[in-house]
C-alpha positions as CSV (number, residue, x, y, z in Angstrom):
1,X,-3.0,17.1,38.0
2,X,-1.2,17.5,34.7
3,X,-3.4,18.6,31.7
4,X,-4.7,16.7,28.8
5,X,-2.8,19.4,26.6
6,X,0.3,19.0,28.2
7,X,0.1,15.1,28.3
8,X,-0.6,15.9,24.2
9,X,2.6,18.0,24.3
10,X,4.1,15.3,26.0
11,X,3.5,12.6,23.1
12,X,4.5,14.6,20.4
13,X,7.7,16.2,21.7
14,X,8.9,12.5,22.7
15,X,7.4,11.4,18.7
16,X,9.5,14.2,17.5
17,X,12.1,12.5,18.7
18,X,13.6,14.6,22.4
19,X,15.1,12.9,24.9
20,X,12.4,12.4,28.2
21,X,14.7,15.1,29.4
22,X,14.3,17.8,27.2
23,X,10.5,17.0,26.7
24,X,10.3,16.8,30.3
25,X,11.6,20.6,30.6
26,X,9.9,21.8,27.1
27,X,6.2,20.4,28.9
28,X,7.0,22.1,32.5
29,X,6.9,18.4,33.8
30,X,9.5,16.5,36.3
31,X,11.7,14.1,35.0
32,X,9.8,11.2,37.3
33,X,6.0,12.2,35.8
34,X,8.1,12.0,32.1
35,X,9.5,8.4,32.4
36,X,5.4,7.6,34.0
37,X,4.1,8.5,31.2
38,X,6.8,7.6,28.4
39,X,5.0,3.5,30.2
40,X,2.1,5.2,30.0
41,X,1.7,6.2,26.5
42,X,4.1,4.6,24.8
43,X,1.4,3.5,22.0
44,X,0.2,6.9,21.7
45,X,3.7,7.9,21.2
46,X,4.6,5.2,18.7
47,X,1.8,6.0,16.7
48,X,2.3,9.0,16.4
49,X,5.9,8.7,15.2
50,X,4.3,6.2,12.7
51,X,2.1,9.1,11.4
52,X,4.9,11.5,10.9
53,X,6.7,9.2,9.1
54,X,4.2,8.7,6.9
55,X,3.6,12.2,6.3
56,X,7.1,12.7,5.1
57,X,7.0,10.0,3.2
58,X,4.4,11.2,1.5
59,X,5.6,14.6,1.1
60,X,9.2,13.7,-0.6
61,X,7.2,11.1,-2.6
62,X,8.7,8.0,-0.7
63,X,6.0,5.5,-1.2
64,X,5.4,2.8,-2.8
65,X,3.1,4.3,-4.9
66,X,5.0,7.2,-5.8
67,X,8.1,5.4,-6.6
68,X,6.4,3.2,-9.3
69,X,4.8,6.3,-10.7
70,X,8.1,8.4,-11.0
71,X,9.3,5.0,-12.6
72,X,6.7,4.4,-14.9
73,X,7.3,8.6,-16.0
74,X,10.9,7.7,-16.5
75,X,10.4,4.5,-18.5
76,X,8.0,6.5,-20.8
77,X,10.1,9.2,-21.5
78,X,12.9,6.5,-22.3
79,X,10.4,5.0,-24.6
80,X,9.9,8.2,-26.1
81,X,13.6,9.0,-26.6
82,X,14.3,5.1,-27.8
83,X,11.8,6.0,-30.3
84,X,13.5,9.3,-32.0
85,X,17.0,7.7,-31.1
86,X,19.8,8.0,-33.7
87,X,21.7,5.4,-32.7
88,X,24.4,7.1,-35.2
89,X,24.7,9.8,-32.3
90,X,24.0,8.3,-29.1
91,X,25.8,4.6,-27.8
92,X,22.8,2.5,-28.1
93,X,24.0,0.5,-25.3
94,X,23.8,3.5,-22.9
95,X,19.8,3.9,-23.5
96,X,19.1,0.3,-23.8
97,X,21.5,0.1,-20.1
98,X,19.1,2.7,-18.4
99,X,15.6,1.7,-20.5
100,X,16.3,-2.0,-18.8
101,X,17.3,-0.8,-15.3
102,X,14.4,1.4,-15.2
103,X,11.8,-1.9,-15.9
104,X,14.3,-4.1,-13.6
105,X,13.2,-1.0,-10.7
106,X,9.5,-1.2,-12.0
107,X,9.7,-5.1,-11.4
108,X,10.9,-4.6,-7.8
109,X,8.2,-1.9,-6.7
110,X,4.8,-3.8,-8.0
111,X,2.9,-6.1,-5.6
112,X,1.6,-9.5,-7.2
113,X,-2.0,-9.8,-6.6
114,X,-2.6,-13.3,-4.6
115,X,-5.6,-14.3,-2.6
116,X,-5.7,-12.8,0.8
117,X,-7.7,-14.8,3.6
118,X,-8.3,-13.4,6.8
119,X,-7.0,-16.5,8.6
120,X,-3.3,-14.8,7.1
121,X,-4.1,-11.6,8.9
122,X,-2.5,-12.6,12.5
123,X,0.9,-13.1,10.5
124,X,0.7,-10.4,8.6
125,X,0.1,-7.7,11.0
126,X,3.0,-9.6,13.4
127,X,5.3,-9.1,9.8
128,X,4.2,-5.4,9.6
129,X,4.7,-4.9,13.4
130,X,8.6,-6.6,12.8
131,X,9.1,-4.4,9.9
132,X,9.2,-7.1,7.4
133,X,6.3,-6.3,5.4
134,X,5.4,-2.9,4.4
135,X,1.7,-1.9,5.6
136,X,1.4,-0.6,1.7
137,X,2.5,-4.0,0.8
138,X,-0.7,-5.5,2.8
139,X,-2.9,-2.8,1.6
140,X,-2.1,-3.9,-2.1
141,X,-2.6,-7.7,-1.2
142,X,-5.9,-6.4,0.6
143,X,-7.1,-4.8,-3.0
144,X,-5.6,-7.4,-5.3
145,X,-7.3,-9.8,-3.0
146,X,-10.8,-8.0,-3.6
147,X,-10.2,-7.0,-7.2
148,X,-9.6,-10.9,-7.6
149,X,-12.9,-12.0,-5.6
150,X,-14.9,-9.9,-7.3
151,X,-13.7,-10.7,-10.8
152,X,-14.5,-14.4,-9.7
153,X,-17.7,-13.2,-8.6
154,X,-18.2,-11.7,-12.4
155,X,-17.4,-14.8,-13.7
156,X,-19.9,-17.3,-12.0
157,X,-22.8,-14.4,-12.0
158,X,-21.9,-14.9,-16.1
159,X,-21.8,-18.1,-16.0
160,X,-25.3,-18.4,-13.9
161,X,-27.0,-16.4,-16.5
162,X,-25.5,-18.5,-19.4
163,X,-27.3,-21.5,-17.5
164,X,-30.7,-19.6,-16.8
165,X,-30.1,-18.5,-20.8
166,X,-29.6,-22.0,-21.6
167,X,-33.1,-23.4,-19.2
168,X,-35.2,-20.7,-20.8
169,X,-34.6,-21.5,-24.1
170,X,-34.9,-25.4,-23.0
171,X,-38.3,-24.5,-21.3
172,X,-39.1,-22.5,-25.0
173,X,-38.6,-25.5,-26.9
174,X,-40.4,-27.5,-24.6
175,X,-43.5,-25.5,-24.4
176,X,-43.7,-25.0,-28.0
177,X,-43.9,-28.9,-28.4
178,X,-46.5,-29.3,-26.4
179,X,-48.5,-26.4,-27.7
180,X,-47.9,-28.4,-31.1
């Protein structure tokens, strides 16, 4: 009976990407008992190739997120430099060229908040599975989606106490012309 650590081996030296060979010899396992459990966990193994590739995407700044910040960096330091420009010195079409590409790359990167409903989730997970959506992309739609429910919940809770504001000061008037 093979050990839970070497199963663990297993997983991660097939995530890191080694043939079932060569993780078969690295783990001390024959070739048979590697392609058993390359069936066996497979899942394991995909998810764990999911988490390193998210931890080197987040290490070289390859998100989403990162992107739009390095962006947003860039943009103001064009801003800045459009701002002190001496367009004697400089082609003003060279600045204005790169100040416009950087928004056009902006533009690209953000997510437009829409209304998420969980009845969507079933596709969205299939789209995420067939790499067609991002899972950052659904992660934004998931906030934007509760950013926006809550601002709508801000909106009637104002709007309920401008109508209990408005049947107090009915109820006021009213008592004060019968105490009349």
């Amino acid at each position: 009976m093979k050990t839970n650590e070497t199963k663990q081996a297993f997983v991660l030296a097939r995530a890191e990407g080694l043939s079932l060979r060569k993780a078969a010899e690295r783990c001390g396992i024959s070739p048979a008992t590697a392609v058993k459990w390359q069936g066996t966990f497979e899942k394991r193994i995909s998810r764990e190739k999911q988490n390193r590739l998210e931890e080197l995407a987040a290490e070289y700044s390859l998100t989403k997120e990162a992107r739009l910040r390095a962006l947003g960096s860039l943009i103001e330091k064009l801003n800045q430099q459009i701002e002190s420009l001496d367009f004697r010195k400089i082609p003003p079409e060279q600045i204005i060229r790169l100040y416009l590409q950087s928004l056009r790359n902006a533009e690209k990167e953000y997510v437009t908040p829409c209304k998420l409903d969980m009845q969507d989730l079933p596709a969205m997970l299939d789209a995420v599975g067939s790499g067609e959506l991002d899972p950052e992309q659904v992660r934004a739609m998931a906030s934007a989606s509760e950013i926006h429910k809550t601002a709508i919940l801000q909106e009637k809770v104002k709007e309920l106490a401008g109508i209990l504001d408005d049947l107090k000061t009915e109820m006021d008037r009213m008592k004060q012309g019968t105490d009349n």
